[in-house]
C-alpha positions, 0 to 999 in steps of 0.5 A, spaced: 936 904 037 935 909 042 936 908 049 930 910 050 927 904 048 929 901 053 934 904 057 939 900 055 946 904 054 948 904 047 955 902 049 951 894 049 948 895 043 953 897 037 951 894 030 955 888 027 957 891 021 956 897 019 957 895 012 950 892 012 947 899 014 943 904 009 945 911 009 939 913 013 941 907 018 947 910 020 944 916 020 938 914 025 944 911 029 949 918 029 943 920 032 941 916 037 949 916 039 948 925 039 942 923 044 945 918 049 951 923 049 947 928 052 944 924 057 951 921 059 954 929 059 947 931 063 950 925 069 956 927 069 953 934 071 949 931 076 955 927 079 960 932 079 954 936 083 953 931 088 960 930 089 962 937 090 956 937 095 959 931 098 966 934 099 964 941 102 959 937 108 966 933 109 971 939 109 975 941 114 
């Protein structure tokens, strides 16, 4: 259920139900869920680096 599966974010592929998952499931989910945070937390870094680079060429 990762993203690496196929670069599909998470946010597209939520369980139906919770319900019907085991622990195990859950648990394989909450980690899948760690490791897109820490992709989307490393983007944001890069973002927030190109735009600083972006507003410091444009500065007057």
């Amino acid at each position: 259920m990762t993203s690496e599966e196929n670069d599909t974010p998470l946010k597209n592929r939520f369980p139906q139900s919770f319900d019907s998952m085991s622990v195990n499931e859950l648990e394989d989910y909450i980690s899948a869920l760690k490791v897109e945070i820490q992709k989307v937390e490393g983007l944001i870094v890069k973002k927030k680096s190109a735009e600083s680079a972006a507003h410091s060429v444009f500065k007057v």
